[in-house]
PDB file of N, CA, C and O in Angstrom:
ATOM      1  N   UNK A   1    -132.514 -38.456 232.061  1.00  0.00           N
ATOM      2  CA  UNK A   1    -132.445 -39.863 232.364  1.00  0.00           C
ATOM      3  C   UNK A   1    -130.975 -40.199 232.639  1.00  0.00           C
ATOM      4  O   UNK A   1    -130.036 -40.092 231.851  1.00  0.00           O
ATOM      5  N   UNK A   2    -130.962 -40.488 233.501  1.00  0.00           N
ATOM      6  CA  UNK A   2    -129.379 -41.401 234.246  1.00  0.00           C
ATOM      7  C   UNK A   2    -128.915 -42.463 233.956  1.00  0.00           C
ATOM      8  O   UNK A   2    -129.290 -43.374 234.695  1.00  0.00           O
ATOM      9  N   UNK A   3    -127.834 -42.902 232.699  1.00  0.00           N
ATOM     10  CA  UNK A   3    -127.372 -44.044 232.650  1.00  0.00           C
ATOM     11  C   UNK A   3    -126.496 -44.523 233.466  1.00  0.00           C
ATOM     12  O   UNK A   3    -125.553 -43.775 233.720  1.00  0.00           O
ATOM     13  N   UNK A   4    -126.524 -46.019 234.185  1.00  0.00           N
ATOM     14  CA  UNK A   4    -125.620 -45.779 235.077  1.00  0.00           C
ATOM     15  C   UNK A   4    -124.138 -46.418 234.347  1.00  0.00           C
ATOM     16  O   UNK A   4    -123.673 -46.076 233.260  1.00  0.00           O
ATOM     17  N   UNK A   5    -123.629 -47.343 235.213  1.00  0.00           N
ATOM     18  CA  UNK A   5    -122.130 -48.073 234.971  1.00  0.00           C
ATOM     19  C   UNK A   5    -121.975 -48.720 233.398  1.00  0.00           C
ATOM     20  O   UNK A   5    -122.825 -49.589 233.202  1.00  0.00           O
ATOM     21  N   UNK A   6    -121.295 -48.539 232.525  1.00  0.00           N
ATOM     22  CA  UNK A   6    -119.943 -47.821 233.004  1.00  0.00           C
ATOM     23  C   UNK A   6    -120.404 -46.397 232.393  1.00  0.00           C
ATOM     24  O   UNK A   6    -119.382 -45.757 232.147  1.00  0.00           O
ATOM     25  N   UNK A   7    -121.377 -45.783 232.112  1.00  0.00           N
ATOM     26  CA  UNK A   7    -121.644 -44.204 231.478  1.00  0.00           C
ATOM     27  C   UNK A   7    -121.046 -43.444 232.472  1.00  0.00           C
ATOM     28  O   UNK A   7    -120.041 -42.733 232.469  1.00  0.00           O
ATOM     29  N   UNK A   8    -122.502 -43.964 233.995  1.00  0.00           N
ATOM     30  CA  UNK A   8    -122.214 -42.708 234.858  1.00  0.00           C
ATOM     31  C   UNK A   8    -122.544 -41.585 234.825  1.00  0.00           C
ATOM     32  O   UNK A   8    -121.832 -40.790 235.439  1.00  0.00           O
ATOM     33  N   UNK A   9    -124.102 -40.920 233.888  1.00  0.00           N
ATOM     34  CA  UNK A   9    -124.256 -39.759 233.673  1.00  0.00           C
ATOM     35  C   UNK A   9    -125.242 -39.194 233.144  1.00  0.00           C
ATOM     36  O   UNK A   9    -124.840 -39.280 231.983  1.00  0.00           O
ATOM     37  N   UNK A  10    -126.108 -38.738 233.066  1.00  0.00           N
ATOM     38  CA  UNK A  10    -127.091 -37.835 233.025  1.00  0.00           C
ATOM     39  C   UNK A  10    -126.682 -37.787 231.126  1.00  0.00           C
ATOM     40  O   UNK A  10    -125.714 -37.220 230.620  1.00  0.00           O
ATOM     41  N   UNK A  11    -127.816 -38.605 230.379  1.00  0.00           N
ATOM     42  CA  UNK A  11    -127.659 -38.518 228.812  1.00  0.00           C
ATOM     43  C   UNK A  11    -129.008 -37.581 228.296  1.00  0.00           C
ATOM     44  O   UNK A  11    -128.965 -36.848 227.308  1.00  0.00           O
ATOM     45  N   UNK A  12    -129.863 -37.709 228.918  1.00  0.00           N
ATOM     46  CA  UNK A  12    -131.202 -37.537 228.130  1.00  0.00           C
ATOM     47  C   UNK A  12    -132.124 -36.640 228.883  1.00  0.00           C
ATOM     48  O   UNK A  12    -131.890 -36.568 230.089  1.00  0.00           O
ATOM     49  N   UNK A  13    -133.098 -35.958 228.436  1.00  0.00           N
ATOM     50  CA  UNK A  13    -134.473 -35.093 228.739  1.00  0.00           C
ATOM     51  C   UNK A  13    -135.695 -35.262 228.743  1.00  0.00           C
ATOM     52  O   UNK A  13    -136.142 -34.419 227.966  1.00  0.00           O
ATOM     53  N   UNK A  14    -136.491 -35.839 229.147  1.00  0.00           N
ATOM     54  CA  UNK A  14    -137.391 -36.858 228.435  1.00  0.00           C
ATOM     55  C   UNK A  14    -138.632 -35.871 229.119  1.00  0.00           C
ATOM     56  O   UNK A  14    -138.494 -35.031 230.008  1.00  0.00           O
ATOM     57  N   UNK A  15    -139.967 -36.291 228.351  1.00  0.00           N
ATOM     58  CA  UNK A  15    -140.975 -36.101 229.232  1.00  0.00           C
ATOM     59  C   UNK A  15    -142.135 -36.710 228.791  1.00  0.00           C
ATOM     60  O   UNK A  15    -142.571 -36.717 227.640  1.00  0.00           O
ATOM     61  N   UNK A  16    -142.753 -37.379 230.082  1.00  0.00           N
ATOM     62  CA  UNK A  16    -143.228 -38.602 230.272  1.00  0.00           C
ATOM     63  C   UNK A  16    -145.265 -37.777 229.139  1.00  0.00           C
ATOM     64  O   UNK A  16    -146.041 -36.836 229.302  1.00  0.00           O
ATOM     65  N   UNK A  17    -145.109 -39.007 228.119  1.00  0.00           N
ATOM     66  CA  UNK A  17    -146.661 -38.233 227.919  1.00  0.00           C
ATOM     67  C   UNK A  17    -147.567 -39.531 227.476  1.00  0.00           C
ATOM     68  O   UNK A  17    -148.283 -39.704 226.489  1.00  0.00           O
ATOM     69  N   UNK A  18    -147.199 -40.521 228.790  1.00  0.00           N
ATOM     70  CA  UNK A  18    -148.598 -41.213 228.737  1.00  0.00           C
ATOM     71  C   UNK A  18    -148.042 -42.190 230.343  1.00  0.00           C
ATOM     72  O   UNK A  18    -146.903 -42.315 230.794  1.00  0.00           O
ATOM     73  N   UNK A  19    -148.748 -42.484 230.626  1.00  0.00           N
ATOM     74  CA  UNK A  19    -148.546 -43.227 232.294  1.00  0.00           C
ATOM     75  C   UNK A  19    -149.498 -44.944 232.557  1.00  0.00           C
ATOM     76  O   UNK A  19    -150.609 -45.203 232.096  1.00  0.00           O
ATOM     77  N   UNK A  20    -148.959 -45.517 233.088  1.00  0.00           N
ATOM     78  CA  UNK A  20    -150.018 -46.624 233.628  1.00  0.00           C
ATOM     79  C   UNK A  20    -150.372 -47.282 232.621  1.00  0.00           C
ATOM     80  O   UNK A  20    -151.573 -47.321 232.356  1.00  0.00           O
ATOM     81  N   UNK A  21    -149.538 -47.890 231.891  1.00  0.00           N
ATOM     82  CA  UNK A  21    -149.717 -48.462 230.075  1.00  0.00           C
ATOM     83  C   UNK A  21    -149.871 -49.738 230.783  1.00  0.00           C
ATOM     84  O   UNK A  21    -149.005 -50.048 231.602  1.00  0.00           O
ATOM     85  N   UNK A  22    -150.772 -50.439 230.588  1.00  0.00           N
ATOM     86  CA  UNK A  22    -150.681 -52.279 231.228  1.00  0.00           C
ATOM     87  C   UNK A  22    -149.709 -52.832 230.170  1.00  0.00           C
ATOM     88  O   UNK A  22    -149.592 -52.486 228.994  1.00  0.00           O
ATOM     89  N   UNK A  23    -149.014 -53.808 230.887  1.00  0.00           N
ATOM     90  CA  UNK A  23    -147.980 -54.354 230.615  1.00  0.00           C
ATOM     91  C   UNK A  23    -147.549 -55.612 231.438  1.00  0.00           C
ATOM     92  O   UNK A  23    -147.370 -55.483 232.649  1.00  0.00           O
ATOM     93  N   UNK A  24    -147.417 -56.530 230.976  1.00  0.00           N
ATOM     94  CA  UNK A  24    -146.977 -57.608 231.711  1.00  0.00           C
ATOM     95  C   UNK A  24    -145.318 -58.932 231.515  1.00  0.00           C
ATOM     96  O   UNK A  24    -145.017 -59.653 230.564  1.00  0.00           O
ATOM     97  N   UNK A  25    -144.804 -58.782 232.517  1.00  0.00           N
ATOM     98  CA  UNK A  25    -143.139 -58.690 231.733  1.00  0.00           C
ATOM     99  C   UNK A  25    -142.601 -59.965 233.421  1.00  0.00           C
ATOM    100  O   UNK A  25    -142.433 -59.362 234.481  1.00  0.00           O
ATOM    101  N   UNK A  26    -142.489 -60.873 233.432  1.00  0.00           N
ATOM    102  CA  UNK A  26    -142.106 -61.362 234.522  1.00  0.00           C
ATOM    103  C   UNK A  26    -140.592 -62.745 234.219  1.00  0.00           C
ATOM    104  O   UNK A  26    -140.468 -63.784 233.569  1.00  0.00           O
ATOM    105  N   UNK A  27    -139.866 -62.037 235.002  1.00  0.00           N
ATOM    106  CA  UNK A  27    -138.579 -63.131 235.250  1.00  0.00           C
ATOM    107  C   UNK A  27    -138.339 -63.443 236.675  1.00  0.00           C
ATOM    108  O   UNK A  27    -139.142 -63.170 237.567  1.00  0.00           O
ATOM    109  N   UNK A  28    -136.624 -64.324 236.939  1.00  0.00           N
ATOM    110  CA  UNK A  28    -136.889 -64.121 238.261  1.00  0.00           C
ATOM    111  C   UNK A  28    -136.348 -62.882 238.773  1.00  0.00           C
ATOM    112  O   UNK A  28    -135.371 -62.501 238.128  1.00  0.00           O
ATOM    113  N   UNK A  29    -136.788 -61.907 240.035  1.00  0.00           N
ATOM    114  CA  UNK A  29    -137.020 -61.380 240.568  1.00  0.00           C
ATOM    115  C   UNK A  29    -137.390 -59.945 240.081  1.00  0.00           C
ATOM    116  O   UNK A  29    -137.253 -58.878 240.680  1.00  0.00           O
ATOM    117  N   UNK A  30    -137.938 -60.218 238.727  1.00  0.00           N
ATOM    118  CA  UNK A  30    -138.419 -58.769 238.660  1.00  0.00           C
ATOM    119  C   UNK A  30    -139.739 -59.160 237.658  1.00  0.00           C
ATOM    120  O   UNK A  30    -139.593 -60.047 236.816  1.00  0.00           O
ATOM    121  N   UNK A  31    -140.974 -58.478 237.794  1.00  0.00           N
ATOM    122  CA  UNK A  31    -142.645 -58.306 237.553  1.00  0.00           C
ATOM    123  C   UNK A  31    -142.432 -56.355 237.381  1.00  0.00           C
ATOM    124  O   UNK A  31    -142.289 -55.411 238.157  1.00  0.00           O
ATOM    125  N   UNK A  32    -142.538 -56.586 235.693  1.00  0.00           N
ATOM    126  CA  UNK A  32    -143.359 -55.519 235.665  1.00  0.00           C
ATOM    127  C   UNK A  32    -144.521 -55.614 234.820  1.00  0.00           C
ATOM    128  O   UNK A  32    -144.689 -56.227 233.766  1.00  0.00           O
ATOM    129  N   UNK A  33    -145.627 -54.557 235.795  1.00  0.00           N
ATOM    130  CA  UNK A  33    -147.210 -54.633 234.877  1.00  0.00           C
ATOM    131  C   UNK A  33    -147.516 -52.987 234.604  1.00  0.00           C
ATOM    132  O   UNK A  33    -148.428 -52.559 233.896  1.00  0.00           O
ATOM    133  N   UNK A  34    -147.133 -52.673 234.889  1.00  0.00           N
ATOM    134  CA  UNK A  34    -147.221 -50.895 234.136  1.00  0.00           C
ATOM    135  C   UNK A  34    -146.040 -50.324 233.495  1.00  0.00           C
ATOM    136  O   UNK A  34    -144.951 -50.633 233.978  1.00  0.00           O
ATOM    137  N   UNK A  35    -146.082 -49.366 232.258  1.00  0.00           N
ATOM    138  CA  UNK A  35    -144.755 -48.634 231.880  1.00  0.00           C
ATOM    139  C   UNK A  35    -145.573 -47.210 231.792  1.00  0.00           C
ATOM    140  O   UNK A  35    -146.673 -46.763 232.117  1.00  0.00           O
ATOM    141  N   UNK A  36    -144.407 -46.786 231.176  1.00  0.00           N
ATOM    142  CA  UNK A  36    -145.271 -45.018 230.883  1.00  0.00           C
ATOM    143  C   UNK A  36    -144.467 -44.728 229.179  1.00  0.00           C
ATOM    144  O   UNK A  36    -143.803 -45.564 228.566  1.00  0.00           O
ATOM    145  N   UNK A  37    -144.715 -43.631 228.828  1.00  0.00           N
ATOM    146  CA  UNK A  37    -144.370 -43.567 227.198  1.00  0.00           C
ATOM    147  C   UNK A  37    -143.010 -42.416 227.370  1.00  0.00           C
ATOM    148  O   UNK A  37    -143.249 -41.941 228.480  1.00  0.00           O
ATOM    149  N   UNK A  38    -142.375 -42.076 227.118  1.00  0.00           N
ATOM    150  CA  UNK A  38    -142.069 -40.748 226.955  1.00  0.00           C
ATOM    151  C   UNK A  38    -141.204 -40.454 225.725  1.00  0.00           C
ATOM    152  O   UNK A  38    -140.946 -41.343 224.915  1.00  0.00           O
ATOM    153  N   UNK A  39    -140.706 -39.050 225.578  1.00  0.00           N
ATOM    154  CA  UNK A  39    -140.812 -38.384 224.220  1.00  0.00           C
ATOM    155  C   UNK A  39    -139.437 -37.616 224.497  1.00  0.00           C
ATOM    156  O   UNK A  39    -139.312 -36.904 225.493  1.00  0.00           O
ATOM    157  N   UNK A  40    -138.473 -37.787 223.621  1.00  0.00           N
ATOM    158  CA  UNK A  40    -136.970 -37.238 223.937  1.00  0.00           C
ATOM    159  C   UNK A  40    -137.101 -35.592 223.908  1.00  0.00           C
ATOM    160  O   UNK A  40    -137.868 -34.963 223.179  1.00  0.00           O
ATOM    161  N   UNK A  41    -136.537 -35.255 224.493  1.00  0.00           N
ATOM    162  CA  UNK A  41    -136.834 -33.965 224.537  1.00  0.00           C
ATOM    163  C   UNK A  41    -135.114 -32.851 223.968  1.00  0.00           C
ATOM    164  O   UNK A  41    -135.052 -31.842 223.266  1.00  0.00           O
ATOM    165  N   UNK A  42    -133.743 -33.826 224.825  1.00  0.00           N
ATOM    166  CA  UNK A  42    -132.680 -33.730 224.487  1.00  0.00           C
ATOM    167  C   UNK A  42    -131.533 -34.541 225.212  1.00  0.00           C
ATOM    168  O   UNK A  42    -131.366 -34.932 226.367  1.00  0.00           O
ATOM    169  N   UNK A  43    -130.874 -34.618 224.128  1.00  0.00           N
ATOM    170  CA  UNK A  43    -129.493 -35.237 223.929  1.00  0.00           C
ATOM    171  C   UNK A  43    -128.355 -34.498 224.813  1.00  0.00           C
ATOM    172  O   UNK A  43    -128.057 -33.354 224.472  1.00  0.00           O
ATOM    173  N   UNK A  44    -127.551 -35.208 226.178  1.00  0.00           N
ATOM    174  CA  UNK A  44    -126.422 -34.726 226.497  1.00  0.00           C
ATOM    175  C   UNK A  44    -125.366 -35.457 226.507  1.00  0.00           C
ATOM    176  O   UNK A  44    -125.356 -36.673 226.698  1.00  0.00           O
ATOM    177  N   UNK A  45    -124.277 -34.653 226.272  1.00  0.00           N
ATOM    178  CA  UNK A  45    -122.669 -35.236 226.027  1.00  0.00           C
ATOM    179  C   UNK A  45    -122.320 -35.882 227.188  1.00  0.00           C
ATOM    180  O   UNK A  45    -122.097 -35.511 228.340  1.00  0.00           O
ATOM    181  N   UNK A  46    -122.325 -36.950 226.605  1.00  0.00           N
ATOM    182  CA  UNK A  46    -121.759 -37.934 228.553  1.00  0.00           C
ATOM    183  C   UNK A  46    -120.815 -37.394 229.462  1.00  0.00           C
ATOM    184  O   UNK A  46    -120.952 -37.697 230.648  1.00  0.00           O
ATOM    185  N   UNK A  47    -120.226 -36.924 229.251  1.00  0.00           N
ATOM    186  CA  UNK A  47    -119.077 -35.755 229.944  1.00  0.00           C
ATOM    187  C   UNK A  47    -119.716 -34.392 230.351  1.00  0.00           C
ATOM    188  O   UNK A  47    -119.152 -33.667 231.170  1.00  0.00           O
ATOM    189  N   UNK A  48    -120.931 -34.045 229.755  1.00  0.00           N
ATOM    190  CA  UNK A  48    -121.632 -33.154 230.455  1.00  0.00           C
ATOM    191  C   UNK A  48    -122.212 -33.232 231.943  1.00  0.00           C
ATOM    192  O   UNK A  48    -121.981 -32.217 232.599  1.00  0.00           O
ATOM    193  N   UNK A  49    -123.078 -34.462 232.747  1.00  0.00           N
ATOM    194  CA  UNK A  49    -123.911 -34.516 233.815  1.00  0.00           C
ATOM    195  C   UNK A  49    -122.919 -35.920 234.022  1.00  0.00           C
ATOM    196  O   UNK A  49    -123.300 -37.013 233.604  1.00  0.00           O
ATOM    197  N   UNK A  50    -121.660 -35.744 234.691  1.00  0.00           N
ATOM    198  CA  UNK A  50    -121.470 -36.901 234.578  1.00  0.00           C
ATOM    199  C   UNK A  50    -121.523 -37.423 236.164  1.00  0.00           C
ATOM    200  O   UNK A  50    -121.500 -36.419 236.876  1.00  0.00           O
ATOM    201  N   UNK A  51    -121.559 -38.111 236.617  1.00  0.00           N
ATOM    202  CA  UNK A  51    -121.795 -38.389 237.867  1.00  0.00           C
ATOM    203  C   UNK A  51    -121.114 -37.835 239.316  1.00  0.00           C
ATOM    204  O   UNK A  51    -121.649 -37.489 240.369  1.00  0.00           O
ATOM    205  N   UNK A  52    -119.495 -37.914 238.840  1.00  0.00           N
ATOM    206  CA  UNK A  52    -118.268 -37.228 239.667  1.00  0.00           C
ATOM    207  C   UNK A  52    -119.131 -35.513 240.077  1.00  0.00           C
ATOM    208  O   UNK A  52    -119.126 -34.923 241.157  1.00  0.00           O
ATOM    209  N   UNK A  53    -119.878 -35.046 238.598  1.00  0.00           N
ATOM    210  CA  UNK A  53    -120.081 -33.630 238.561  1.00  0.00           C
ATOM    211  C   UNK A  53    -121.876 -33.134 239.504  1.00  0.00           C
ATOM    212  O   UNK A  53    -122.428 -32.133 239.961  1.00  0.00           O
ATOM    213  N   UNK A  54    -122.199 -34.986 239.289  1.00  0.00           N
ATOM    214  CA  UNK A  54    -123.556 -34.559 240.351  1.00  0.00           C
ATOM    215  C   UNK A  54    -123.337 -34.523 241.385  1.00  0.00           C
ATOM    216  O   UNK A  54    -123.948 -33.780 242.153  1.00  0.00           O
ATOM    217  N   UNK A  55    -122.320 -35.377 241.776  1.00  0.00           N
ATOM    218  CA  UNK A  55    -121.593 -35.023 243.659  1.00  0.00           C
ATOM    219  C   UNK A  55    -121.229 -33.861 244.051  1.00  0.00           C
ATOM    220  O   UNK A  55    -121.621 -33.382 245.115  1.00  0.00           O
ATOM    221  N   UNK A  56    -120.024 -32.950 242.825  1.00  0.00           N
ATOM    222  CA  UNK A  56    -119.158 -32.662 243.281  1.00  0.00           C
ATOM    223  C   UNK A  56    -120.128 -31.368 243.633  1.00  0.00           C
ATOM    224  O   UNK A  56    -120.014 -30.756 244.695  1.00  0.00           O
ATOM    225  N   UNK A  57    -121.357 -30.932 242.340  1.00  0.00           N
ATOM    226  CA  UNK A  57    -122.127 -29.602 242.320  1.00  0.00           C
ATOM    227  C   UNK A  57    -123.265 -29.517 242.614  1.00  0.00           C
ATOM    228  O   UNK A  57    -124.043 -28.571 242.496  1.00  0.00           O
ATOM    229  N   UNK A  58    -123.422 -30.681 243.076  1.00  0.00           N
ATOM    230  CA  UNK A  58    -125.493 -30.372 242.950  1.00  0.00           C
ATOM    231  C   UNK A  58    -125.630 -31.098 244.127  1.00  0.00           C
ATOM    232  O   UNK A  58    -126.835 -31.125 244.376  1.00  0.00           O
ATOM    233  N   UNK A  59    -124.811 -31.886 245.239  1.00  0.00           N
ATOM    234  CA  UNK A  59    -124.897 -32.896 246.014  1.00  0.00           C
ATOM    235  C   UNK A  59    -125.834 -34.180 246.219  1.00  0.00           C
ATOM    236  O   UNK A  59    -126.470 -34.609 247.182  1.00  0.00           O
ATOM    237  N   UNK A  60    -125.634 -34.629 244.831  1.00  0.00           N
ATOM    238  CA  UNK A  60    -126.223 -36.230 244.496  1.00  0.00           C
ATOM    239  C   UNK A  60    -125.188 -37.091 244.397  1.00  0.00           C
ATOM    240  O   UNK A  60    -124.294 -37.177 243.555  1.00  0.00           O
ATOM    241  N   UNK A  61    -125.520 -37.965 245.755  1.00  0.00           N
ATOM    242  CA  UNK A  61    -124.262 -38.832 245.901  1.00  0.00           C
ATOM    243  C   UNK A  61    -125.078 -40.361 245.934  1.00  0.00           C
ATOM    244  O   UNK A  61    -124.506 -41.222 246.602  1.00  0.00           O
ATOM    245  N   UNK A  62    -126.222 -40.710 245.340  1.00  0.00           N
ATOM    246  CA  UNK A  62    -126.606 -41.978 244.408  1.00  0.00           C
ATOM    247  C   UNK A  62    -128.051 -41.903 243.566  1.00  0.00           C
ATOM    248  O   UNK A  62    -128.913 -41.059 243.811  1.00  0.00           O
ATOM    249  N   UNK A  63    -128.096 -42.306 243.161  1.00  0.00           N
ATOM    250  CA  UNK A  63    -129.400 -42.395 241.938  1.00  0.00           C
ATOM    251  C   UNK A  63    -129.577 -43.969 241.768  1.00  0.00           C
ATOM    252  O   UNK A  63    -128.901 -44.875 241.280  1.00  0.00           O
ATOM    253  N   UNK A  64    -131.185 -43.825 242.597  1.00  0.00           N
ATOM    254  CA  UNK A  64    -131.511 -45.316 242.670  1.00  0.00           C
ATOM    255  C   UNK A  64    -132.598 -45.921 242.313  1.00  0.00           C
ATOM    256  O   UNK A  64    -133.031 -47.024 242.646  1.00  0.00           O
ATOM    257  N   UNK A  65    -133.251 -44.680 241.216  1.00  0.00           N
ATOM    258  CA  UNK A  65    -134.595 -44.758 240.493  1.00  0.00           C
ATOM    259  C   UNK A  65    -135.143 -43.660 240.637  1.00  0.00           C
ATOM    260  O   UNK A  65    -134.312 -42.932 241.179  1.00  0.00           O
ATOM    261  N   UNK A  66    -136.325 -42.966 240.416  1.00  0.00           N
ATOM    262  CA  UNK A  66    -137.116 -41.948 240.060  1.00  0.00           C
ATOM    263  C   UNK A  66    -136.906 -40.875 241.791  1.00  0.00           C
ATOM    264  O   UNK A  66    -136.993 -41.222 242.969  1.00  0.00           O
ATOM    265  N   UNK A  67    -136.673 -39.817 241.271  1.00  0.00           N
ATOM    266  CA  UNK A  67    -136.428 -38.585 241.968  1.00  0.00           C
ATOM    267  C   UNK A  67    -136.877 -37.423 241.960  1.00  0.00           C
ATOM    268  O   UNK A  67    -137.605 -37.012 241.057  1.00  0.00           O
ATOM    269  N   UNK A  68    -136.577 -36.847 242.781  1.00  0.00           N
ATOM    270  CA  UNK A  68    -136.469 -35.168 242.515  1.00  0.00           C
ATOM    271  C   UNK A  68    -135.210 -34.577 242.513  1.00  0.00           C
ATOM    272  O   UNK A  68    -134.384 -35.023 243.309  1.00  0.00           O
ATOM    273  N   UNK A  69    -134.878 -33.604 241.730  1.00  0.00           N
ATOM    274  CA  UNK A  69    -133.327 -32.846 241.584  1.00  0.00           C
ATOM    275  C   UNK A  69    -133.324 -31.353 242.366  1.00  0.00           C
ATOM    276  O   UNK A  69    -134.200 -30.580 242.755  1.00  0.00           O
ATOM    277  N   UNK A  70    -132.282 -31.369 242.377  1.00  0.00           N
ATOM    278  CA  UNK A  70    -131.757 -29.675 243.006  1.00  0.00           C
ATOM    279  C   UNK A  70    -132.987 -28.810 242.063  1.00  0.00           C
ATOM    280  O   UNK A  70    -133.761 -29.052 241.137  1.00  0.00           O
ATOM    281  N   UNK A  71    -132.694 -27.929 242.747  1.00  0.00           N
ATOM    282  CA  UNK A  71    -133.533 -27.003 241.136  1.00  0.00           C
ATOM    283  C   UNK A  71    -132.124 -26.393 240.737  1.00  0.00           C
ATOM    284  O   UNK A  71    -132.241 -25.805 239.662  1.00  0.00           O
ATOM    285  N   UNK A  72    -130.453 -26.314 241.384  1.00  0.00           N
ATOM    286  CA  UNK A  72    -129.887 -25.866 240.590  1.00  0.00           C
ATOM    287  C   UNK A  72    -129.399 -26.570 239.521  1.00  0.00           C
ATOM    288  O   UNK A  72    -128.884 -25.935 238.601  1.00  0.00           O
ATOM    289  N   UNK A  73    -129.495 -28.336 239.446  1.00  0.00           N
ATOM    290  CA  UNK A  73    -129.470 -29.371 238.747  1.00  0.00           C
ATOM    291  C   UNK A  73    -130.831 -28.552 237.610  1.00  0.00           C
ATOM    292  O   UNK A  73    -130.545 -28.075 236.512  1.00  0.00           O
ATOM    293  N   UNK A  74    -131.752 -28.554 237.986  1.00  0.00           N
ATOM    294  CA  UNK A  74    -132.916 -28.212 236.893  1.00  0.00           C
ATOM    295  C   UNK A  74    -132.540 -27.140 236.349  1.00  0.00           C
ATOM    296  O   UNK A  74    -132.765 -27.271 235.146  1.00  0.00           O
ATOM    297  N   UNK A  75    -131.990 -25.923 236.599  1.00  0.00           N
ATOM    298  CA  UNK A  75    -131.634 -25.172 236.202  1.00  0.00           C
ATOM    299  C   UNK A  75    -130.501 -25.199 235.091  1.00  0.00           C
ATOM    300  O   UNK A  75    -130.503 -24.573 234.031  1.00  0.00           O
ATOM    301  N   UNK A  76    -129.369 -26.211 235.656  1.00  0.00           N
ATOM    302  CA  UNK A  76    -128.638 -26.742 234.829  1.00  0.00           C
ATOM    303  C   UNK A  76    -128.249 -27.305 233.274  1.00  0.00           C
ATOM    304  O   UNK A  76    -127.433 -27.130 232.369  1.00  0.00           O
ATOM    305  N   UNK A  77    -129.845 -28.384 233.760  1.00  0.00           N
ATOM    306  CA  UNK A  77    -130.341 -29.434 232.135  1.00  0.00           C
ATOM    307  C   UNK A  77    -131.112 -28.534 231.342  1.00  0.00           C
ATOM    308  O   UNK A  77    -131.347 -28.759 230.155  1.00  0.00           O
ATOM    309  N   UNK A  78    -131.629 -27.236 232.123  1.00  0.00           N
ATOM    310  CA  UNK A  78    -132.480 -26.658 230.954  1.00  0.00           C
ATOM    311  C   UNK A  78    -131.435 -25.451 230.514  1.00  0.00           C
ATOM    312  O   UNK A  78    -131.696 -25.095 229.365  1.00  0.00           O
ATOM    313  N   UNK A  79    -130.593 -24.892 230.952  1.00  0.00           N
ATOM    314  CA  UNK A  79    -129.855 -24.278 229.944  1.00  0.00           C
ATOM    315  C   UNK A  79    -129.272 -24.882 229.079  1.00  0.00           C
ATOM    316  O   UNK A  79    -129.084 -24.287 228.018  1.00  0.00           O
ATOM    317  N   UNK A  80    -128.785 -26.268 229.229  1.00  0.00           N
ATOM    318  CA  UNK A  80    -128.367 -27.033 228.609  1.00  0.00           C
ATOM    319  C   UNK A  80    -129.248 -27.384 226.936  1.00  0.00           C
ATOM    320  O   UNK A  80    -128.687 -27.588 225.860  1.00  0.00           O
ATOM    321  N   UNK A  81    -130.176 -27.368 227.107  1.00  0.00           N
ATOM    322  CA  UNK A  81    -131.503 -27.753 226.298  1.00  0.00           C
ATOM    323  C   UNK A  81    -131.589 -26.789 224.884  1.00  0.00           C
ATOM    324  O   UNK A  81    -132.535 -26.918 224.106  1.00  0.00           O
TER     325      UNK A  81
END
């Protein structure tokens, strides 16, 4: 999971183990009616995945909600793990 400003960095491991939870949450310009659950899996050192280091090595130059990663990024968080 990607915290952004002022972190900047790749903190967490998560994996999602429930989906499509009804939910109803409305202000102005944002409605949400579904969440999902998930379950920490692991803890990283903010200086580990930090953003400068997703550009500079894995070529992720923004994170703007739910993705797919390098697999050498995947490769990365799970040695990390």
């Amino acid at each position: 999971m990607y915290i952004g400003s002022p972190v900047s960095a790749i903190l967490y491991k998560c994996i999602v183990t429930k989906t499509d939870i009804p939910y109803f949450y409305q202000r102005e310009g944002l409605t949400i009616t579904r969440l999902m659950r998930i379950k920490l899996q692991t803890r990283y050192d903010p200086e580990m995945f930090t953003f400068e280091r997703l550009k500079n090595e894995f070529d992720i130059y923004a994170v703007r909600g739910p993705r797919g990663i390098p697999q050498s990024l995947s490769d990365a968080l799970n040695i990390k793990s």
